[in-house]
N, C-alpha and C positions, 0 to 999 in steps of 0.2 A: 750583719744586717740585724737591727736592733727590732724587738717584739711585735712594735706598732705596725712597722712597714711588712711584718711574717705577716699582721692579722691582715691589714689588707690586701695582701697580694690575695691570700689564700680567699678571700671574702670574694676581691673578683676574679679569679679561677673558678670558684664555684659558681660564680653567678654567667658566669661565661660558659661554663657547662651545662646551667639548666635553659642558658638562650639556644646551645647549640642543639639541644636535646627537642625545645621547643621548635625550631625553623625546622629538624627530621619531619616533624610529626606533622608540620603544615605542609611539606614536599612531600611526602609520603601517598596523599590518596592524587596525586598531578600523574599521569602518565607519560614520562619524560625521564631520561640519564640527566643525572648530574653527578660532580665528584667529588667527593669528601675525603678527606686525609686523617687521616686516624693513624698516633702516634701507636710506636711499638711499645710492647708490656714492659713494665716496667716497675719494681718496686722500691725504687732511690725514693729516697726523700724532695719535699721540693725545692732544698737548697742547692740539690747537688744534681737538680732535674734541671737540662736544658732546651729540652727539644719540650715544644707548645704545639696543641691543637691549633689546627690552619682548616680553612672551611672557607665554601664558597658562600659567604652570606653577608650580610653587612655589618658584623663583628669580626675587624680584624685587628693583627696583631704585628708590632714592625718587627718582633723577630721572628724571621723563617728559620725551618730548623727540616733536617730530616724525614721523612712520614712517609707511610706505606699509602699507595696513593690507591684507590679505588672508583671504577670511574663503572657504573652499572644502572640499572633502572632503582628508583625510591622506593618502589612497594615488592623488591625481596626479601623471598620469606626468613633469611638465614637471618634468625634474631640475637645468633651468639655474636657476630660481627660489633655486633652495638652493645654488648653486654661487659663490655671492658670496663674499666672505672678510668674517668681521666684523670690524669697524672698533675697531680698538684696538690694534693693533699697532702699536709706532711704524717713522718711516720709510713711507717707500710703494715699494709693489711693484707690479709687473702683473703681469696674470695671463699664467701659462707652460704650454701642455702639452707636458707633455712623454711623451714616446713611451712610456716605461713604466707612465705611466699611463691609456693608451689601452686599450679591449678588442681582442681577438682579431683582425684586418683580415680571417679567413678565415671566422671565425664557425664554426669548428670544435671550438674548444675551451669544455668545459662549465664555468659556473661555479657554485659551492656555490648550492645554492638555501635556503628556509626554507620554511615549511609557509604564511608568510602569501603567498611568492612564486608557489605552486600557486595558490592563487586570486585572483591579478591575467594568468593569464596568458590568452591568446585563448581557449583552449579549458580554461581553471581553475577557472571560474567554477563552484562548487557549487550546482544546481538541486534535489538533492533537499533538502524542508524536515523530510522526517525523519533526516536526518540527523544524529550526534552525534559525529562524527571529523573533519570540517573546523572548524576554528577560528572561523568565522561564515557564515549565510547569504546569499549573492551573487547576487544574480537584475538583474546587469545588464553589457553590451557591452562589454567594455573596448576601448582600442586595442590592435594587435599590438606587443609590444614587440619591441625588436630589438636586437640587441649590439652592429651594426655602425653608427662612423658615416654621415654623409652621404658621397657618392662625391667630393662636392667637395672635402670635407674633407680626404677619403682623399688626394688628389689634391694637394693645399696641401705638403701633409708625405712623402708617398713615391713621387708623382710614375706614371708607368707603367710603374717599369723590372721589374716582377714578373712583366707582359705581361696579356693577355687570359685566360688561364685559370681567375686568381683572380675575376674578374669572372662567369666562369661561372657558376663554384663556389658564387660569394656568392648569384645569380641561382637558382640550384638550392636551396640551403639555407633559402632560406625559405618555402619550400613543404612543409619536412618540418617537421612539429610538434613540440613540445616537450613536456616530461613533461606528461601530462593529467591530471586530477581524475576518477577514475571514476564521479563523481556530475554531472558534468559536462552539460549537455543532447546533447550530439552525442554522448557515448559513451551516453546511455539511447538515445537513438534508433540508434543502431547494434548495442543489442544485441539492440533489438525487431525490427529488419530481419533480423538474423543468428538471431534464431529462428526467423523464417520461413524462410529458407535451409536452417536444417537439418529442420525438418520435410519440405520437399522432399525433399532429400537421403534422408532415412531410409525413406521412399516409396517414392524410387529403385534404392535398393537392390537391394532384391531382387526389381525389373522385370529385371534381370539374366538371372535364371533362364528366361524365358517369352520367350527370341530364338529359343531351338533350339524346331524342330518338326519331324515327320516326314511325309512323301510314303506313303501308304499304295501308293499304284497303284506311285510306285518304287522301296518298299523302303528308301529312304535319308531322312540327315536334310539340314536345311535352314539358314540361321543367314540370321534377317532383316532383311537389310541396310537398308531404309530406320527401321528402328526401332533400330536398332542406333545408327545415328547421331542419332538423336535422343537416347537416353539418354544415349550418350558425351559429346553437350556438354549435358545438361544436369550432369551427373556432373561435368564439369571445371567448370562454372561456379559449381556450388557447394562443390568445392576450392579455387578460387580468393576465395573468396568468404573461406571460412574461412582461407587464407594470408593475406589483408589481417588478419585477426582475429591471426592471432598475429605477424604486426610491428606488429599496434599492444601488443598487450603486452609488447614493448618498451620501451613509452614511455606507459604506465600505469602512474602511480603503486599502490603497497599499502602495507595497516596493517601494520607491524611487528608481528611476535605478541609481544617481549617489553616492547611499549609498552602491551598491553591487560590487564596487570596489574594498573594501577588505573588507571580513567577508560577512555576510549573508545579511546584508543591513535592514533598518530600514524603519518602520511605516510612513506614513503619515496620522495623525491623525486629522486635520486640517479638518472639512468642505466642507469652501470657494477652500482650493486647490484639496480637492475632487472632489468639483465638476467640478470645473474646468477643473480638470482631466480626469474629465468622458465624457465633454461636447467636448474636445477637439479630444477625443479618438472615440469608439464605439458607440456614443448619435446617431448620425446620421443613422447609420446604422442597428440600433433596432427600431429608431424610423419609418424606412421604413419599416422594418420586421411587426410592432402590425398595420398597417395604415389599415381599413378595408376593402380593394379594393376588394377582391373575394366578400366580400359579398354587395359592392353596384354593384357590375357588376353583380351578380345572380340576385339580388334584385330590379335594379330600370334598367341595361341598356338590359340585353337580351330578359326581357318582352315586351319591346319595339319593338326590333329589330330581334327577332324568324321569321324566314321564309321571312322577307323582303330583299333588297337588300344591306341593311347594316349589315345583318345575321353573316355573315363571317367576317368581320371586327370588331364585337362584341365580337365573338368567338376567332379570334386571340387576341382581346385586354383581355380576360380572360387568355390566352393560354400564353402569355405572361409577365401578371403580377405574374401570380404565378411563371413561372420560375426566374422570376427577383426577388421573395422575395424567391425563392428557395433557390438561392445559399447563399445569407449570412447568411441562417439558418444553413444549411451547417457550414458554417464558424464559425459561433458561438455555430453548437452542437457538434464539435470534440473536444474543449479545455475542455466542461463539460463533455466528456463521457470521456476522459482521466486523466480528475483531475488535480489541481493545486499544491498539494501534493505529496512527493514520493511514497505514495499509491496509487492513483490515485480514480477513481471512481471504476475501473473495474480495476482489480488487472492484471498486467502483466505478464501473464502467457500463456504455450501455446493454452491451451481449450480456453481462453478468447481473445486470438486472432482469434483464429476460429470464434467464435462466431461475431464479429465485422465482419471479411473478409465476412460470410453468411448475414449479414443485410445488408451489402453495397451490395452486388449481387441482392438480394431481392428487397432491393431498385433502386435499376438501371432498372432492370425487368418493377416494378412497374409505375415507372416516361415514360421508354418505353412504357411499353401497356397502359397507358394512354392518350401520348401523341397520340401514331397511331388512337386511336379510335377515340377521337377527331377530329383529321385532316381527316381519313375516313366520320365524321360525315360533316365535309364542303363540301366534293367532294358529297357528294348524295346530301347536299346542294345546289351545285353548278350545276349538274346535274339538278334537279328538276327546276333550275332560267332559266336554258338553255332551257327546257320545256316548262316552262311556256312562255318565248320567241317566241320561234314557235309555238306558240298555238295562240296565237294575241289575247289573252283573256287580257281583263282588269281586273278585278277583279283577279286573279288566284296568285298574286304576295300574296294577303290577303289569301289566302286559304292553302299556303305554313306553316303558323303558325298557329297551332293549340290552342296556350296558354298556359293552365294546361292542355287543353282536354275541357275546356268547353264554345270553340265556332265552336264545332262540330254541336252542332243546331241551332246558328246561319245562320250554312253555308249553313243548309240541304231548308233554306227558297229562296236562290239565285239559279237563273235559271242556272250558270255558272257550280254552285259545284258541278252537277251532269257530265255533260261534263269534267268535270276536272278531277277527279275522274277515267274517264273512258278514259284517256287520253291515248294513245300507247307512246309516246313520254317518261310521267311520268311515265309512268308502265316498259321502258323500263332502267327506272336508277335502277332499281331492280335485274336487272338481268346482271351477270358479264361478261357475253360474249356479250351485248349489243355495241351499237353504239359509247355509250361512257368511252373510257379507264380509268378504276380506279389504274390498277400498280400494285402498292404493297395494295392498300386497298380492294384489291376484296375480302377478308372473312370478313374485315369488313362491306360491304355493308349490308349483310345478318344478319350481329351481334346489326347492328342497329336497327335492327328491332323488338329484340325481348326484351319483358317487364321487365323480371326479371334482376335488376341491380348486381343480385350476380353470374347469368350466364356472362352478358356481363364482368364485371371486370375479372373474375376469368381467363377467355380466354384469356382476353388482355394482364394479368397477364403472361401467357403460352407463350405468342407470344411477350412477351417480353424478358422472357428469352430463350426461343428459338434462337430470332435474335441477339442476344448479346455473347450464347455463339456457335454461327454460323457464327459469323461475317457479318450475312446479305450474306450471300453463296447464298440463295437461293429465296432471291427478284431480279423481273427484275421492275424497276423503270419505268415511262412514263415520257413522254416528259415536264411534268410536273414541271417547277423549283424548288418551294417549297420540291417539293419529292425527287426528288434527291437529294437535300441539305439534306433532313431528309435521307435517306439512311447511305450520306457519314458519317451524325453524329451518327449512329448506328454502322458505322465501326469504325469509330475513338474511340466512347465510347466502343465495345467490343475490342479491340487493346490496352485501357487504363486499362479495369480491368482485363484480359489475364496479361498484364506483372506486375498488382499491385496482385490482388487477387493470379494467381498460381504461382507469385514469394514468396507469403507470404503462400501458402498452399504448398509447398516444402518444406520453411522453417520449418512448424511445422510437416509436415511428417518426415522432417531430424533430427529436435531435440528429434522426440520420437524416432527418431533410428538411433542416434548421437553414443552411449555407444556401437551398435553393430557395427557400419560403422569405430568405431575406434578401435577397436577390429579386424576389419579384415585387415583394416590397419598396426597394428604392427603385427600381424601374417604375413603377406607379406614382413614387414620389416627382420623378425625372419628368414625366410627363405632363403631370398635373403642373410643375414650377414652368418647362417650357411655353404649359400654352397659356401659363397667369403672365408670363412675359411678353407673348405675343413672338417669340423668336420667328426667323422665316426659315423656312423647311430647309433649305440648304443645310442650317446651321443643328438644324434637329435631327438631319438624320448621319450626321459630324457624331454630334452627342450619342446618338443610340450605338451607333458603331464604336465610339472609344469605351464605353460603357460595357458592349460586350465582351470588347477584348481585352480589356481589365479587368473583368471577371475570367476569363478563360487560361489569366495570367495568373491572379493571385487567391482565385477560387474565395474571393470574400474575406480571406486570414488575415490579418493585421499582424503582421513579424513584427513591426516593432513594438507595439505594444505585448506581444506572448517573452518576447525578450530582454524586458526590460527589468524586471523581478530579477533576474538570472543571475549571478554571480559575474564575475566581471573577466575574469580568467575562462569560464565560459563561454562568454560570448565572445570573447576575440577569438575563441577555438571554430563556435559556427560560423563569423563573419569570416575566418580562413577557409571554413570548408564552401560557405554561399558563394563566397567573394574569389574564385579561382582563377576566373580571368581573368585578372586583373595581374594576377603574374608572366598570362600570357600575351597581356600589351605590349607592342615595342617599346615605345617608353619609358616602362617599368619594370623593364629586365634588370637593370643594373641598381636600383634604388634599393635601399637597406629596407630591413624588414622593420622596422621600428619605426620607419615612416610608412609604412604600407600597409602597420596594424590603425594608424591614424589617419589614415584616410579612407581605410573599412569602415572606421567607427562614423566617419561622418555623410559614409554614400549613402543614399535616398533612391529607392526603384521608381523610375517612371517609364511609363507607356503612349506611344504615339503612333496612332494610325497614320493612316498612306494619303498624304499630302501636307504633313503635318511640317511647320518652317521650325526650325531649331533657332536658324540666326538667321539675321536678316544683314544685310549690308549699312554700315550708317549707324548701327544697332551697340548700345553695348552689350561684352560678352560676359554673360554672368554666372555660366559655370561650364563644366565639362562635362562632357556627356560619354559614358562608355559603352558599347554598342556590343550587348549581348546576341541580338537575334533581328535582323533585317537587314534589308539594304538603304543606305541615301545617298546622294549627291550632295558635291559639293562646287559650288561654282563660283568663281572669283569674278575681281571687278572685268577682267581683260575676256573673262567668257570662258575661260579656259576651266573645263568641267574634270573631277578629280570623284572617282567611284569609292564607298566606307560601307565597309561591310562587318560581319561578326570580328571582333579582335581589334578595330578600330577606336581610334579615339577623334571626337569634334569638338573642338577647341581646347585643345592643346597649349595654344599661344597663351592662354591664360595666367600658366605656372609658372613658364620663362618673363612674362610681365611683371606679374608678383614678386618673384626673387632680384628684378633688377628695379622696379618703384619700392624699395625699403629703404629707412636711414639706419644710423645706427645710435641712440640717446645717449647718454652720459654712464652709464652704469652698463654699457656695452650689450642692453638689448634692443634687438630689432623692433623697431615702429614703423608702421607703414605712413607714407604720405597723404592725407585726405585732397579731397577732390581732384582724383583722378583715374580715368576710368578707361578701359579697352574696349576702343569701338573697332567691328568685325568690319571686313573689308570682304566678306565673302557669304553667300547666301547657300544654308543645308538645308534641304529638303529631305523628306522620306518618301521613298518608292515604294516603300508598304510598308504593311502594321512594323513597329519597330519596339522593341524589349531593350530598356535601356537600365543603367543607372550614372546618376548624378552628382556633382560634387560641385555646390556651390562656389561663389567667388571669396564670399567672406570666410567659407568655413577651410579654402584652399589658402586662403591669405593664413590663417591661423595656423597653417600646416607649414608654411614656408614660414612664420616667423620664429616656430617653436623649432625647427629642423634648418635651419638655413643653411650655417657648416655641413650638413651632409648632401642638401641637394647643392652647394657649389662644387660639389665637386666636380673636375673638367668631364671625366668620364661621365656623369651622367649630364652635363649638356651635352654633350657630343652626342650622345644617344638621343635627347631629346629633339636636337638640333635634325641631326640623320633620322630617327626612324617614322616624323610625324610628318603626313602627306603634307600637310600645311606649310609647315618650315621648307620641305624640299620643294613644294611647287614654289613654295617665296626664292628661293635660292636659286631654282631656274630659271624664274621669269629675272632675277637679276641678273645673270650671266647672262641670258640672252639681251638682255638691255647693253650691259658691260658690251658683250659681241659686236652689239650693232653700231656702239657707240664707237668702241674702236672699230670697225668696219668703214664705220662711216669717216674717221679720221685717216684710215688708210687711201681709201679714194681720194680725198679731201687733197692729203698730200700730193698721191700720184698726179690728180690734176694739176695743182702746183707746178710742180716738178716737169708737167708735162709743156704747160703754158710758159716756165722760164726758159728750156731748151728752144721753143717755137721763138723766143721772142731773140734768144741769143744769135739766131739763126740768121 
């Protein structure tokens, strides 16, 4: 073989191998076996190489040769399979790694990923099946991949002089995840935990306000330390909760917005522009949400400032911070309680709207009777500073804070705290019709006072939704700023859930009684059209009765329109399950199922009240009627009456007409004959309301032309012939004709016979 024809083989062997390298890599992200042949190793040269790479793809080769054949899924992980060199290159080489073509030894550095890469990774795997942004659905385990080789390997080539560190490192690193699929199973199930988290959390809140309380007998207030610390760690435990949540957004993948342009829009699986992404976006505003301010204001600044003159300014700055990390909690628990999915978290439905429109009431309530008690607690505050004021007492401003409760014996040693105690001034901020106007906090004065924290909420509780769904009717506010500001935002906030909450509790009143409201509606329309026609009552009260029992039938739903959307293997599954009797017709016992999924697809439900004619005599017959529910009559020209009940069929004769008016064209398909038509020779009535369905004559014609060789078969005329009342009172009234005919020919003769003996005689 002379040089030229060495270069070009070798040219396309190579190019042959970087096609077949290239069709791997476009089959590889398809979830699907396919089989690839891959020659055994070999380091002949390629003069004295005979066996060729063979592959299922559109490069092939006319010589077949030997090959280990592999028949497996595209996206296995085993990368050494593929790390062969193909055989064609002349000369022999072995195989070399070389160091620059190793990955990363620290597994620190990221490398370009692709969107099929997100769904091979541990946690990539796509489990939502409504999804239309991952590239295919995944619903199974992979192994963890990893970038790092084996340590042995490691160990072959760079030996231990980097030391134990990197080892750590590597030992650390893979325990932290990789970009995720937010459709992923472990991120739905973390976001369903973490909505539990924040609805605590938001509970929580503003349990805050209901730690202070006040000592009537001492004048001072109290801050309750064993509840104190139980809110505190519940409060850090679901900050912490939601700090897991935002480093995993880190390492959440998102849809590019300028990818959802056309089509569904793709992955950014990138990191650096994750983060980026995250840091640009919501960082800021999670980061204020987990900041631990309730609990250094409980913790380091109200101990301080209880009962002093910075009392209230302590207590607003709590009163405050929470509603400031309120509302972006808010803002961030509606996208999770509705889901990013077309499923959502909470399914769209009408109970499950209820249920949200009832938490958001609840809540509103709650954030209410919190706030009021609170702000109650500053005015008895304020009251008691006011007191201490005109008291001229120096110390009394210290007597005001009690602590936990345990510098009540401190106090009992100072000559003041008896006087203080017994003060008319402080005794009189107790009392609501005193000197000094509380407003709207006058049941709270009283509420402050007492010890049990599951009393005081529970009330606040009541007197939050009370004032909310009162609109505040029934506070007269004081001259007080603050208060009337809080009033008007009691009205403004019950005005807000009034037209949110009983516009969406309408809604779901009206959808569960949508089907009646439209219902009474065409009854309305029914009546108005009858009397613009002038109908005569006979025929009106015809119409109101089919009317009712068509609603009683099909309760208003439109099946074929809800079914129509539907996949097509679907629907022939409901039309087998709707469609049952129809196997238990006589006639259609023997008929194949492939004609019986085609004449599901074309039945039509109809309803006919009790006097209702199907066919009339003289009449053509224009379809078939299957008698789900009633009785009719059926009565021929001779009078001769024939009973059709549930499992019957009326007009039958149809089918057998159609199969014998067809020709057969040139090209050996059935065409029907035009103008000709089956006219009934027998008249059906219905004896009552009757539940039927129907199969046209055209849409039967198209059944018999599409199916012909299968309904000629003699077994299914025989069946048809035998089991349809029609056919057999036709075949009796003929036999009995036959009978009489030959009857009457037997006479005929006897007489004969009788009259030639007389005459022989």
């Amino acid at each position: 073989m002379d040089g030229g024809k060495k270069d070009k083989m070798l040219v396309q062997s190579h190019a042959n191998s970087q096609c077949l390298d290239i069709e791997f890599r476009r089959l590889k992200g398809m979830n699907r076996s396919a089989s690839l042949s891959i020659p055994m190793n070999s380091m002949e040269s390629y003069e004295s190489e005979k066996n060729l790479v063979t592959h299922t793809s559109p490069l092939q080769n006319d010589r077949r040769t030997s090959s280990i054949q592999m028949s497996g899924p595209l996206f296995s992980r085993s990368h050494a399979n593929f790390s062969q060199p193909v055989n064609g290159i002349a000369g022999q080489k072995s195989l070399a790694l070389m160091e620059g073509q190793l990955p990363s030894s620290n597994g620190m550095e990221e490398k370009e990923l692709s969107n099929e890469d997100l769904n091979y990774k541990p946690l990539g795997g796509c489990n939502d099946p409504y999804c239309t942004t991952c590239l295919s659905y995944y619903n199974f385990k992979s192994a963890k991949d990893s970038s790092l080789f084996d340590p042995k390997l490691q160990n072959a080539f760079y030996g231990d002089a980097k030391g134990s560190w990197r080892r750590i490192l590597n030992f650390l690193y893979q325990f932290i995840p990789g970009v995720m699929n937010p459709h992923a199973k472990v991120v739905q199930q973390w976001n369903k935990f973490l909505v539990i988290a924040f609805l605590v959390a938001i509970f929580i809140d503003p349990l805050f306000f209901f730690l202070l309380t006040v000592q009537e007998d001492n004048k001072c207030m109290v801050l309750d330390l064993p509840m104190t610390t139980t809110l505190v760690i519940f409060r850090t435990v679901t900050d912490f909760i939601y700090l897991l949540h935002m480093l995993l957004q880190f390492r959440l993948a998102y849809v590019a917005p300028e990818s959802t342009v056309v089509g569904a829009g793709d992955f950014v699986i990138h990191p650096k522009e994750i983060a980026l992404h995250y840091l640009s976006g919501y960082f800021v505003i999670d980061l204020f949400m987990v900041l631990p301010l309730p609990q250094i204001i409980v913790l380091v600044v109200l101990p301080d400032y209880v009962g002093s003159s910075g009392a209230n300014f302590a207590k607003s700055l709590l009163r405050a911070t929470l509603l400031l990390q309120y509302i972006p909690k808010l803002f961030r628990f509606l996208p999770l309680l509705a889901g990013q999915s077309p499923t959502g978290f909470i399914f769209e439905s009408a109970w499950s709207n209820f249920v949200i429109n009832l938490l958001t009431f609840i809540l509103a309530g709650h954030v209410v009777g919190s706030c009021w008690y609170l702000l109650g607690l500053q005015r008895v505050n304020k009251c008691l500073e006011e007191a201490c004021t005109n008291s001229q007492q120096k110390s009394c401003n210290e007597f005001i804070d009690c602590g936990h409760g345990e510098k009540k014996a401190k106090f009992s040693s100072n000559s003041e705290w008896l006087s203080w105690v017994n003060n008319e001034n402080a005794t009189a901020c107790f009392v609501t019709n005193g000197s000094f106007n509380y407003g709207i906090y006058n049941q709270a004065v009283s509420l402050t006072t007492i010890p049990s924290i599951i009393t005081r909420y529970v009330y606040s509780l009541f007197w939050g939704f009370q004032q909310i769904s009162t609109l505040a009717g029934n506070l007269v506010p004081s001259y007080f700023v603050w208060e009337v500001l809080f009033t008007m935002g009691i009205i403004g906030l019950g005005l807000f859930l009034f037209a949110l909450l009983i516009g969406n509790m309408q809604n779901f009143l009206q959808a569960l009684g949508k089907r009646r409201l439209d219902m009474q509606l065409r009854r309305r329309d029914v009546e108005q059209w009858m009397r613009h026609r002038r109908l005569p009552e006979p025929v009106r009260r015809r119409v109101r009765e089919s009317e009712r029992f068509n609603w009683s039938i099909t309760r208003g739903v439109d099946e074929e329109f809800l079914m129509q959307d539907l996949p097509e293997d679907l629907q022939r599954e409901i039309r087998r399950h709707l469609f049952k009797f129809i196997k238990k017709v006589r006639i259609f016992t023997l008929i194949e199922d492939p004609i019986l999924d085609a004449i599901r697809e074309r039945i039509r439900q109809n309803i006919y009240i009790k006097g209702s004619k199907i066919l009339n005599v003289g009449e053509p017959v224009e379809k078939m009627v299957f008698i789900v529910r009633g009785k009719l009559e059926s009565i021929e020209e001779d009078w001769n009456r024939i009973s059709l009940s549930e499992g019957d069929v009326c007009g039958e004769e149809l089918l057998t007409w159609c199969l014998q008016h067809s020709s057969m064209n040139k090209d050996g398909q059935r065409i029907s004959i035009p103008g000709q038509q089956l006219l009934s020779n027998r008249m059906v009535t219905c004896l009552t309301n009757v539940e039927a369905f129907s199969l046209r004559a055209a849409d039967l014609k198209e059944v018999t032309t599409c199916f012909a060789r299968l309904l000629r078969n003699p077994r299914v005329h025989r069946a048809i012939r035998y089991e349809s009342p029609y056919w057999r009172a036709l075949a009796a009234f003929r036999i009995q004709v036959a009978w009489r005919y030959r009857k009457k020919r037997l006479n005929r003769l006897a007489t004969s016979n009788q009259e030639l003996q007389e005459m022989m005689e």
